[in-house]
N, C-alpha and C positions, 0 to 999 in steps of 0.2 A: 504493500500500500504506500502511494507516494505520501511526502510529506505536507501536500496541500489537499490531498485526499481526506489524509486524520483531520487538519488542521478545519477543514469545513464542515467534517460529523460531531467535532467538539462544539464548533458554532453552533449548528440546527440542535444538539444536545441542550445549550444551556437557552435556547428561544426557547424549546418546548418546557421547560424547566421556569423557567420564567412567565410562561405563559398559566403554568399549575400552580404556581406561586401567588400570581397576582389575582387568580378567579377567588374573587368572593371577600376582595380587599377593599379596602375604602382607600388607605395611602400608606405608600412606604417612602418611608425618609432615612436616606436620599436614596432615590433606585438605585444610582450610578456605581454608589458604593458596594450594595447590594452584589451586583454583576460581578465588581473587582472581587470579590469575596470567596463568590462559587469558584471565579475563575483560579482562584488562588489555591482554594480547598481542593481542585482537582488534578492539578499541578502538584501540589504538594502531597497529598493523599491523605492530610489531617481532616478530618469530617468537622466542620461547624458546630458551634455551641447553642440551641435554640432554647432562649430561657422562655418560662411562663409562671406568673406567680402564683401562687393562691391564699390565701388568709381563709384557712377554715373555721369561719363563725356559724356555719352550719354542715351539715354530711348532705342534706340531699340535691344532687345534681339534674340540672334540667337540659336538655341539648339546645337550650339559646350559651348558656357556659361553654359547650364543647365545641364554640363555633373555631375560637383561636385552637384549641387543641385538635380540631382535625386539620389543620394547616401545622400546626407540628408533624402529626401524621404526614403528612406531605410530603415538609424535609426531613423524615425517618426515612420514609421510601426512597429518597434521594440518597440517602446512605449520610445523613447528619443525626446529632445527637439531642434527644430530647432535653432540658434540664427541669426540670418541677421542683421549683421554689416551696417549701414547707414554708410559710408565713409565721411560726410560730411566737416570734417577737409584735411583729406589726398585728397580728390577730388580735390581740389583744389592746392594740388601739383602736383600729380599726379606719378603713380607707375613708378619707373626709369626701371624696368625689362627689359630689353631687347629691351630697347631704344638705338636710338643713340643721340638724342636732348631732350632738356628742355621741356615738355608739357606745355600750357599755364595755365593759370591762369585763374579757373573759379567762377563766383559770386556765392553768397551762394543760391538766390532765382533761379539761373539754379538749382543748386545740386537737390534742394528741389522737382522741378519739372522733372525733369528727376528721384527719387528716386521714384515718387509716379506713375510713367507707367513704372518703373524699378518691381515695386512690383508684380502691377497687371500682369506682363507678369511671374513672379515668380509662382504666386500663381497659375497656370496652371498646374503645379507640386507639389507645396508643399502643405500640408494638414494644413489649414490658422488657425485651432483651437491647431494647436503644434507648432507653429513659434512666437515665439518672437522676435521683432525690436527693438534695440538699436540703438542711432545716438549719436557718438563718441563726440556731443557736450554737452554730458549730464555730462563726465570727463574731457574731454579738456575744455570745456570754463569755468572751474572754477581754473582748472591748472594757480601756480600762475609759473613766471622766477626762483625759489626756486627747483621748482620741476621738472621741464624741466630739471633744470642745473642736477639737480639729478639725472633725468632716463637717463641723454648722459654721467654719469661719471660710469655709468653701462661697458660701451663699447670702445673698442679702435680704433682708424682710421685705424689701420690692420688688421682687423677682416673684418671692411668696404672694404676696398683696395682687400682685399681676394675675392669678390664678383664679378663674371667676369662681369659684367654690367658695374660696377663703375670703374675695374681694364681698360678695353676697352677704356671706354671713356676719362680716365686722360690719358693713354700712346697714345693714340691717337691725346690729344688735344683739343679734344670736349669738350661744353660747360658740366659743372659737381656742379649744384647749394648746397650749404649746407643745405637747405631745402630738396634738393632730398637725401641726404643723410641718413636725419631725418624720410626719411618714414618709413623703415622697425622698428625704435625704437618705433615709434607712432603705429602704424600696431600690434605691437608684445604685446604693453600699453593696445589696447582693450582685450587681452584673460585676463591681469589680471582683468581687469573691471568689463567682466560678468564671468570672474572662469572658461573659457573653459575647457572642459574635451578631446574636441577633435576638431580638426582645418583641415578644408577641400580646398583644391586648387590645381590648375593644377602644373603640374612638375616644371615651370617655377618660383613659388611659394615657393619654396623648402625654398628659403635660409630667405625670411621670416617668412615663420609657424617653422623654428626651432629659430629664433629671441625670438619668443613667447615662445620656454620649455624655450630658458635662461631666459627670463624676468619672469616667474611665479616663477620659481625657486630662483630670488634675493628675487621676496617679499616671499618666505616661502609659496609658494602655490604648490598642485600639479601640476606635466608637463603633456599639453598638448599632444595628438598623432597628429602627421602630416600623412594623408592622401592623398596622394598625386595622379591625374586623369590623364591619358594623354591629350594632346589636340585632338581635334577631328578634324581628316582631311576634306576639304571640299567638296563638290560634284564632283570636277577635280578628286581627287584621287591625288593631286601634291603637293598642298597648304595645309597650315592650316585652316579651315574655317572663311573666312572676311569679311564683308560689305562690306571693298575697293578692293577686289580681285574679287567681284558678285559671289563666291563659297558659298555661305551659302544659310541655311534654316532659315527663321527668324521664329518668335510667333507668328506674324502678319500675315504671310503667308496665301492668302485661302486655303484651302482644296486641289483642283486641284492643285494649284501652289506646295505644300508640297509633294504630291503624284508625280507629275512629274517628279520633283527634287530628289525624292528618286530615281527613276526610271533612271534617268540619270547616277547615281555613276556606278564607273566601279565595276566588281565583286569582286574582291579583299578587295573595302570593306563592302561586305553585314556583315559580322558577326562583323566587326570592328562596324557596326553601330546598329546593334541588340544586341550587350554589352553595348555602349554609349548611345543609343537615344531611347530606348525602357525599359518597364517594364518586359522583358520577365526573370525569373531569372535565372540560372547558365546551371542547368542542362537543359531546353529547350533548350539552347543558344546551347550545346552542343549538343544534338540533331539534329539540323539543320546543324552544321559545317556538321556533321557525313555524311548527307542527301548530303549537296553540295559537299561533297568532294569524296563523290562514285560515281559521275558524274551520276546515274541513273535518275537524275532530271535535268530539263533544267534551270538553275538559273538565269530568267525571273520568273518560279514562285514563285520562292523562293524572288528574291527582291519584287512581288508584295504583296506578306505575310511582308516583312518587310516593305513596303509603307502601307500597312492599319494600322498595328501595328502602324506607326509614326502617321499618320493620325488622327484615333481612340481617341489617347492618349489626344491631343489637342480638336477633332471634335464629339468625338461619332461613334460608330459601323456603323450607316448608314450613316452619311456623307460619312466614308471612303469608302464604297462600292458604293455612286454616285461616288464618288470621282474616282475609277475606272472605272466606268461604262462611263464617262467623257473621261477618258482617253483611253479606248481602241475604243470608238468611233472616237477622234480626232486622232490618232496614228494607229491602224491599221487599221480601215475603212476611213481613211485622208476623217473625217467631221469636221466640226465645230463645236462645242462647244451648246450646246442646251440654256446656260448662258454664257455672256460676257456685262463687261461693252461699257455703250453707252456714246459720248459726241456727243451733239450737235452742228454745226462747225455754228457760225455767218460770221467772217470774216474767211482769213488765219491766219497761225500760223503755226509755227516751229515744228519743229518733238521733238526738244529738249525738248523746254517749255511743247506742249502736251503730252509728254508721262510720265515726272516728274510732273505736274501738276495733271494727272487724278493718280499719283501713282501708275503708269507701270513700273518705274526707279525711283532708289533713288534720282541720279542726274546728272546731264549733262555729266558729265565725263560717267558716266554708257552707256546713252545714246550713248555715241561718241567710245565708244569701243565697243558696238556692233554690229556699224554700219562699224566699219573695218573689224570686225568677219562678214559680209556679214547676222545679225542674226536680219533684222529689212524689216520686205516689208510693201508696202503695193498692197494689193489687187493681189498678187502674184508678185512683183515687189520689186526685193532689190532696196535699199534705198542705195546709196553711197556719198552722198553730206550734210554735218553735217549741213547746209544750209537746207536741203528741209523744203520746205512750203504745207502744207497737206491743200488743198483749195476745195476739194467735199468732198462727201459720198465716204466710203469704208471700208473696214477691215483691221486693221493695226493688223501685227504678227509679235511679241515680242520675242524672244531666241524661242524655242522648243513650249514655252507653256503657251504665254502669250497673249491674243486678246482684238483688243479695233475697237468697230463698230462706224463709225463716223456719224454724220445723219445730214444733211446739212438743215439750218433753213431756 
């Protein structure tokens, strides 16, 4: 092979590489650099460092979260290295972004256990033999008051004050801890830790992943790229996807529930969610826009191609296809469900407590706004009194697509 033979497969190598990189981005700053990076890494044959934080102030994950971590997937496939930041210091502050109050204060043995079903919900996407985990107290807890004072004379309070987060909440009057201040320095302290070559987070994200070039840049290290995801809207098509909103998909989801739920978004954003929530890459993704947008397809089955695709990813080729097969039973043939959990009813008991206990509802509050949404029966029978007492046998139906058979002892 001549030498302008390789020299043009290494080109079209790193266009299509770039091309998987950048579907489903908002901005990377600065691309150019970007480019020199791969070109370096491949040259050199050291694989790239792709950090991603997390501050585990909870365990359950939703795939609007795993929008930057399947773009780690990405440069896994490319043969770079994931890195998963344990938050374990900053969790306990908690990210001021686009807060308007103080987060509380959480203990280190929460952190500890919310990081380790923070992972396992990770590693549903990420490829566990390229992921390396760091926990921020492997630098911080030896960090003496020396060097703290050192990395905050890096920075000025106007640089901070420049932050519309922090600018909001002082001209406002809201509470604005000097702690909360400290995150984005501490945040930006982990890429010089493990050498980040490249820093991944949602747009919101922005003004700490560039924390991090300056900070690599004081101690005389290469700057990091900021990669920056959008967020992913939630099944409304209104919101951003949120546990407290009941718009999201979680990890935990069964099968049917994830299939449903895909099925539910409005059209608008099927290909919003086959860029974000799917392995499909650029040019399929493009293909299908093409497909829904010459209207010759009815986009019904175009979302149930992007429901197995979500499905698949988390369940396997054939769950997703029960998975439908579930669905279009209970949905156009109005049956039930051939599987649904059962409890067995001893005494009464509240609709509240039953349907957050068998983990029908995250929690009460869920419960009680679906029952204003008119989106809770039982046995064909709305449900309007946050009071009700479920006292026989029946089938209680949850939003669209959620059943619980009750069997009286």
């Amino acid at each position: 092979m001549t030498f302008q033979k390789r020299n043009e497969e290494k080109k079209m190598k790193f266009v299509e590489e770039m091309k998987r990189i950048r579907q489903g981005v908002e901005e990377i700053i600065p691309e150019s650099e970007l480019l020199q990076k791969l070109e370096k890494s491949a040259k050199t044959g050291n694989p790239l460092r792709i950090k991603y934080g997390i501050d585990p102030t909870g365990s359950d994950v939703h795939i609007g979260h795993l929008v930057p971590i399947r773009k780690m997937r990405d440069f896994q496939d490319m043969g770079h290295i994931g890195v998963i930041i344990i938050g374990d210091f900053t969790a306990q502050i908690g990210d001021p972004t686009g807060r308007d109050e103080s987060r509380p204060a959480l203990t280190s043995q929460t952190v500890k256990k919310n990081a380790e079903k923070y992972m396992n919900q990770l590693y549903t996407v990420l490829d566990k033999d390229k992921t390396e985990v760091r926990w921020q107290t492997e630098w911080f807890g030896e960090m003496r008051m020396s060097d703290v004072l050192r990395l905050m004379s890096k920075w000025s309070l106007a640089q901070f004050m420049a932050h519309d987060t922090f600018r909001k909440r002082y001209e406002e009057g809201l509470s604005l801890g000097m702690h909360e201040i400290m995150y984005p320095i501490l945040q930006s302290y982990d890429s010089v830790a493990i050498e980040a070559d490249i820093e991944l987070g949602a747009t919101e994200q922005k003004f700490n992943i560039l924390c991090g070039r300056d900070m690599q840049r004081y101690h005389g290290q290469e700057q990091q790229i900021a990669i920056l995801s959008p967020i992913l809207m939630g099944i409304d098509g209104i919101n951003k996807m949120s546990k407290s909103l009941g718009n999201y998909i979680a990890v935990y989801d069964t099968p049917s529930d994830k299939y449903g739920k895909v099925m539910s978004i409005p059209d608008s954003l099927i290909i919003n969610y086959f860029n974000y929530a799917t392995k499909l890459g650029p040019d399929e993704v493009t293909e299908i826009e093409k497909e829904l947008n010459s209207g010759a397809v009815n986009p019904k089955f175009i979302k149930q191609r992007l429901a197995r695709q979500v499905v698949s990813m988390y369940h396997g080729e054939e769950t997703a296809r029960e998975a439908e097969e579930n669905f279009n039973r209970v949905f156009s043939q109005k049956k039930l469900p051939d599987e649904m959990p059962e409890y067995t009813l001893e005494d009464s008991i509240r609709i509240t407590e039953l349907l957050t206990s068998m983990g029908m509802c995250a929690s009460n509050g869920e419960v009680k706004r679906l029952i204003k949404q008119k989106a809770i029966s039982v046995d064909g029978e709305k449900v309007t009194d946050f009071d009700f007492l479920v006292e026989g046998a029946g089938i209680i139906k949850v939003g669209k697509r959620r059943f619980l058979k009750v069997i009286k002892k």
